[in-house]
Every structure is written in C-alpha cells, then in structure tokens.
ZAPA-85519 format. One record per residue (C-alpha): residue number from 1; residue in three letters; x, y, z. Coordinates in Angstrom, 1 decimal, padded with zeros to 4 digits. Last residue first. Example, Ala and Ser with C-alpha at 12.3 -4.5 7.8 and 13.67 -1.06 7.14 Angstrom:
ZAPA-85519
R num residuo     px     py     pz
R   2     SER  013.7 -001.1  007.1
R   1     ALA  012.3 -004.5  007.8
This chain:
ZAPA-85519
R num residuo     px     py     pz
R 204     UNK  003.9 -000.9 -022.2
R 203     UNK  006.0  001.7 -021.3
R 202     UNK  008.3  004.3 -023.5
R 201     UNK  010.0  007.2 -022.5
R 200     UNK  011.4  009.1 -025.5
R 199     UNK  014.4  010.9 -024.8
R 198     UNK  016.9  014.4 -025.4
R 197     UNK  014.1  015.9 -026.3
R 196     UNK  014.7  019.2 -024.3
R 195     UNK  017.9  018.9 -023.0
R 194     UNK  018.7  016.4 -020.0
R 193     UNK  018.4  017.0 -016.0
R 192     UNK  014.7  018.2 -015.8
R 191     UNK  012.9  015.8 -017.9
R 190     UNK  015.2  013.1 -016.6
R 189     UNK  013.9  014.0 -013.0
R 188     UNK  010.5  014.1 -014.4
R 187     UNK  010.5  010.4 -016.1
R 186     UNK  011.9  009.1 -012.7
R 185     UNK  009.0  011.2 -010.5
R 184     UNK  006.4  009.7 -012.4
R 183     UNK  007.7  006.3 -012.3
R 182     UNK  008.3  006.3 -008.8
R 181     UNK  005.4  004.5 -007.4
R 180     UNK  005.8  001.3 -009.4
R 179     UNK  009.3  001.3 -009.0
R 178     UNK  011.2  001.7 -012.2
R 177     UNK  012.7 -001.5 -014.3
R 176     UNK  015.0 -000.8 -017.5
R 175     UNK  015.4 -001.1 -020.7
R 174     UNK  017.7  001.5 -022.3
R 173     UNK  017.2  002.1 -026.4
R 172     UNK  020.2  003.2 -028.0
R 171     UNK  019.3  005.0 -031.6
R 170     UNK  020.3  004.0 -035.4
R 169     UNK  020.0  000.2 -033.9
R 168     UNK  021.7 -000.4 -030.2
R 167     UNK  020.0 -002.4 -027.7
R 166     UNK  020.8 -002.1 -023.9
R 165     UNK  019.5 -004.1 -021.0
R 164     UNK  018.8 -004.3 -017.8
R 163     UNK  019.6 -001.1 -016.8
R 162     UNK  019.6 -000.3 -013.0
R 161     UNK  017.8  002.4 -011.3
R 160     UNK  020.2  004.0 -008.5
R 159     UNK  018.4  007.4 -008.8
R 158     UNK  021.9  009.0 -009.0
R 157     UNK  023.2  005.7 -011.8
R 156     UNK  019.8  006.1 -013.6
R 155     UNK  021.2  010.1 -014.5
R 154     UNK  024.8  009.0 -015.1
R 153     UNK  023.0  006.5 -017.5
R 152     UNK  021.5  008.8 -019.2
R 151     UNK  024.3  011.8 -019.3
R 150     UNK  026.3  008.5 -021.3
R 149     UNK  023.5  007.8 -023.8
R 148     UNK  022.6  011.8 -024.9
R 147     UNK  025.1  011.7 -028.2
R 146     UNK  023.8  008.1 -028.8
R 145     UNK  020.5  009.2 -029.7
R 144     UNK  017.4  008.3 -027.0
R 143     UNK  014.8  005.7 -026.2
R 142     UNK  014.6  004.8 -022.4
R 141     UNK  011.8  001.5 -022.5
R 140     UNK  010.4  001.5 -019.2
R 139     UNK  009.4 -002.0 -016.9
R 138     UNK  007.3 -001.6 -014.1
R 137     UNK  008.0 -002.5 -010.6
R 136     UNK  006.8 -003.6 -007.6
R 135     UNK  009.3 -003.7 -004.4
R 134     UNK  009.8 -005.9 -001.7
R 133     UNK  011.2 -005.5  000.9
R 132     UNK  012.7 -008.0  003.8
R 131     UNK  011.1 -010.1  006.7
R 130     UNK  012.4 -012.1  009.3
R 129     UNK  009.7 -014.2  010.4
R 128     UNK  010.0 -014.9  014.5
R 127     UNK  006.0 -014.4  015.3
R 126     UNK  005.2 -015.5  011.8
R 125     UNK  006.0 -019.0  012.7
R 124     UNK  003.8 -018.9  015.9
R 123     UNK  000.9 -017.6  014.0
R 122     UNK  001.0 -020.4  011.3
R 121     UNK  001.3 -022.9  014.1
R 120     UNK -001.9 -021.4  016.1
R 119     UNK -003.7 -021.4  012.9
R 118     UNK -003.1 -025.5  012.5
R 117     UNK -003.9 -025.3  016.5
R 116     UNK -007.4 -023.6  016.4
R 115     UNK -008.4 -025.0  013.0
R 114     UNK -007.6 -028.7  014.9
R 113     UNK -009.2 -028.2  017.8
R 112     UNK -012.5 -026.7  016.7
R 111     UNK -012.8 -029.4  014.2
R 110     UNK -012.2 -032.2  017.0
R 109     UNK -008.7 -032.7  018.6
R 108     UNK -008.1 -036.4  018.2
R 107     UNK -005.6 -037.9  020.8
R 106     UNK -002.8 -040.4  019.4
R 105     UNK  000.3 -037.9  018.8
R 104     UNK -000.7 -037.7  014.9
R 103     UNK  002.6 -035.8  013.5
R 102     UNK  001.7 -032.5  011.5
R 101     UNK  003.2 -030.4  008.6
R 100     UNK  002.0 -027.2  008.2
R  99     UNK  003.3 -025.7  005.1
R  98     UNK  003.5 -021.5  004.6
R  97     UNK  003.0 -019.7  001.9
R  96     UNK  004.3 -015.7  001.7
R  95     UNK  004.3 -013.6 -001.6
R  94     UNK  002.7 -010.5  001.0
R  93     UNK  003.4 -009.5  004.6
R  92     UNK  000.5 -008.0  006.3
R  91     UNK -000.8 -010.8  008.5
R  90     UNK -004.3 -010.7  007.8
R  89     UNK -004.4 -012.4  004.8
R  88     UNK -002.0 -015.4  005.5
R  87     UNK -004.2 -015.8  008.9
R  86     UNK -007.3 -016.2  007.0
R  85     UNK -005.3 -018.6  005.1
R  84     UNK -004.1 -021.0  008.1
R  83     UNK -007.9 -021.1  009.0
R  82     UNK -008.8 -022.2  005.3
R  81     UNK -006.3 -024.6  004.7
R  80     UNK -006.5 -026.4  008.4
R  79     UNK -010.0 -026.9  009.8
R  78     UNK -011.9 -026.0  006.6
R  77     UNK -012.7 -029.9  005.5
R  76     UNK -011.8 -032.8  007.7
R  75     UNK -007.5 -033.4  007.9
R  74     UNK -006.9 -035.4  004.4
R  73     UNK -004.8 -032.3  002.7
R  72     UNK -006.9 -029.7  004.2
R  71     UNK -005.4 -027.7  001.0
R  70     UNK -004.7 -023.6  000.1
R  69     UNK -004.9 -021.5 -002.3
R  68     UNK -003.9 -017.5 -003.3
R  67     UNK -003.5 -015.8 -006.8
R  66     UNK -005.3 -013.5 -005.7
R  65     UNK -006.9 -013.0 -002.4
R  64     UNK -004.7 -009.7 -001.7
R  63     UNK -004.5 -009.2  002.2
R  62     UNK -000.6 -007.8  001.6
R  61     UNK  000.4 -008.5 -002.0
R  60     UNK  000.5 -011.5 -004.4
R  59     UNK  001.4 -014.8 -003.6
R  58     UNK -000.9 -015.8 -000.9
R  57     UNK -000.8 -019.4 -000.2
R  56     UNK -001.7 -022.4  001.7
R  55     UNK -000.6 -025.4  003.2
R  54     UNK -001.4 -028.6  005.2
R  53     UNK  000.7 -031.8  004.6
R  52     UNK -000.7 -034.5  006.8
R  51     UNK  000.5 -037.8  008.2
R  50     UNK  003.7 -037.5  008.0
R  49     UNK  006.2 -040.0  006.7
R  48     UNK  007.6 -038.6  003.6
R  47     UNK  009.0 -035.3  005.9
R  46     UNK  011.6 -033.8  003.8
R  45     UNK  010.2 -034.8  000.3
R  44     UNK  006.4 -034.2  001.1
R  43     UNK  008.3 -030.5  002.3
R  42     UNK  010.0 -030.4 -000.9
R  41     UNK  007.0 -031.1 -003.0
R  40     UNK  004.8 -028.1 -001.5
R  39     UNK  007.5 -025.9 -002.1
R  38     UNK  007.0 -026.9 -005.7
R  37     UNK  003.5 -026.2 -005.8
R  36     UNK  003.9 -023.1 -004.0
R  35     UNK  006.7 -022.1 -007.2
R  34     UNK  004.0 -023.0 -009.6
R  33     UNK  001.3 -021.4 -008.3
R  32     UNK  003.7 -017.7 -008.6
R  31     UNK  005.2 -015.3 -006.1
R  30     UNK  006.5 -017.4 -003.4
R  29     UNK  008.7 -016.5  000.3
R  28     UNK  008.7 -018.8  002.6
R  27     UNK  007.1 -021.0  005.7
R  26     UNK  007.6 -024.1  007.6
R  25     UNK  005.3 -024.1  010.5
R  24     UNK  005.8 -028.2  012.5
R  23     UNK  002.8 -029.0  014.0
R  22     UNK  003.4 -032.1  016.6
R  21     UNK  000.6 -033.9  018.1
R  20     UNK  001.1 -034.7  021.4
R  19     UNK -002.4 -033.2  022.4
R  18     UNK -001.4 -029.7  020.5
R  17     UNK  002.5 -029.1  020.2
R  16     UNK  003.9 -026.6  018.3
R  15     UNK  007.4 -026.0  016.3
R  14     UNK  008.7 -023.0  013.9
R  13     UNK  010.3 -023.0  010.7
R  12     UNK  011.4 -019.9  008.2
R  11     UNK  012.9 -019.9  004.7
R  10     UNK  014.5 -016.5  003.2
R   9     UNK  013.3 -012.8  004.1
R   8     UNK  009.5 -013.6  003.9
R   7     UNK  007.7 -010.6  002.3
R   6     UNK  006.8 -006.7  003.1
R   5     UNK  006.0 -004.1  001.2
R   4     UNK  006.1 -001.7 -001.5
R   3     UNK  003.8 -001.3 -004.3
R   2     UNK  001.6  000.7 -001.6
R   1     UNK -002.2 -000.1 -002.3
C-alpha cells in the first residue's frame, strides 16, 4: 500500500432531498476515535434539533477497515452506518468521516429507502471534496559529531526534510520525520554526500 494518498482538504457539506426529507453530508478530515467522536459533538451541537445523526469513519488509509465505525443512530439497523461505510471504503481517500444529518419530511422510506439515500448523501458530498496529500512518515534519529552537523542539515534542507528537533550531549542527535517510502533513498543520499561515518541512522 502507497504511504501516500489522498484525504479531505478541510470541512466539506453537501444537501439531498429524499421524500422531503433533508440529508445534509458534512464531511472531514480525522485520524484518531477521538477526533470522530468530537466531530460527532459539533454536528449534535450545530443541528440540536434533528432527528438523526448518522456517521461513520475510516481513519486510517484508502479501503483500510481499521480503526473505522460507524452508528444508525435511531434510523433501523444497517440502513445508514453501514451503507455510508461501504462507500467510505471504496472511495479512495483515507482519514475521512463523514455525518449525515437528516430532517423527517413526513413520508417513511422503508430500509431500502433509507440505505439508498443516506449512501446517496455520502456520494454527493464526495462528488465536490477537495482533497489534499497525505503523507506517512517515520520518525529517524540522525546521530553524528558536531564537525559533520552543518553539511547535515544542508543535506535535509535539498531533500526538504525538516528537523524537529535537535539535542546536543558529547554528539548532536537530529530528529526528524522521513516518508515512509523514502527512507531508503534518504539514508543513501547521506551515505553518498557525507564522509564515511560521518552518521548513525537510528529508527525505532
């Protein structure tokens, strides 16, 4: 699996209509339980009157079922978590939940109804997403004398790597984070830019 891809690029709403009953998609980026649970509370927040609350979750990558959820949140079990889910997983864009929010408009739409249109919503929010990139990373330890610190950083600075932080005892040891899929070309474009020894490279 690609440690890049896709995710939400900020918050993201769109509006349908099934039988006068309103589905309002509002969708964004999370990477954690905690941070869905949260959303979760500002949309209760924003819209204290609705009937239903319907959400779920995938925070990890692209199609990956964990960590995911999801809740029916009244509406009769698997016609709204589980069908806005399935489209979650299939989408291709990863650390995405997204809340379905619906008004009762007086007309019941059966089981069939209602997964059909709580999907629908999901799929007509993701129509318009704006999306950004995300990257997975990996976190290094740079170990090296003080003598070899400056050509270092020059180095990190060319492969635009940033440092994260710098601790100095009888060496300097550079912490920073490398893309998943280029940690072995970072460690071997150091290799071939510094003397021979000039660092230990250090992960977890």
């Amino acid at each position: 699996m690609s440690s890049r891809y896709p995710v939400p690029a900020g918050r993201h709403r769109a509006e349908t209509v099934e039988k006068k009953s309103r589905f309002i998609a509002t969708l964004r980026r999370v990477c954690s339980p905690d941070e869905a649970k949260q959303f979760v509370n500002e949309i209760r927040s924003e819209y204290p009157d609705a009937r239903h609350h319907c959400w779920a979750y995938v925070a990890g990558a692209p199609g990956s079922s964990h960590p995911c959820g999801m809740s029916d949140d009244g509406e009769p079990h698997g016609t709204a978590g589980r069908p806005m889910l399935q489209v979650l997983l299939n989408c291709g864009i990863g650390e995405i939940m997204v809340i379905v929010t619906r008004y009762f408009g007086g007309t019941k739409l059966g089981t069939g109804g209602l997964a059909r249109a709580y999907s629908g919503a999901v799929q007509a929010v993701l129509e318009s997403l704006p999306t950004e990139e995300a990257v997975d990373t990996e976190p290094v330890m740079i170990r090296t004398a003080f003598e070899f610190e400056p050509s270092i950083r020059h180095q990190l600075s060319l492969l635009k790597l940033d440092i994260k932080d710098t601790v100095y005892t009888a060496e300097v040891t550079l912490h920073i984070d490398v893309p998943a899929d280029q940690m072995e070309i970072t460690e071997n474009h150091l290799n071939a830019k510094l003397p021979h020894n000039a660092f230990r490279w250090l992960t977890d």
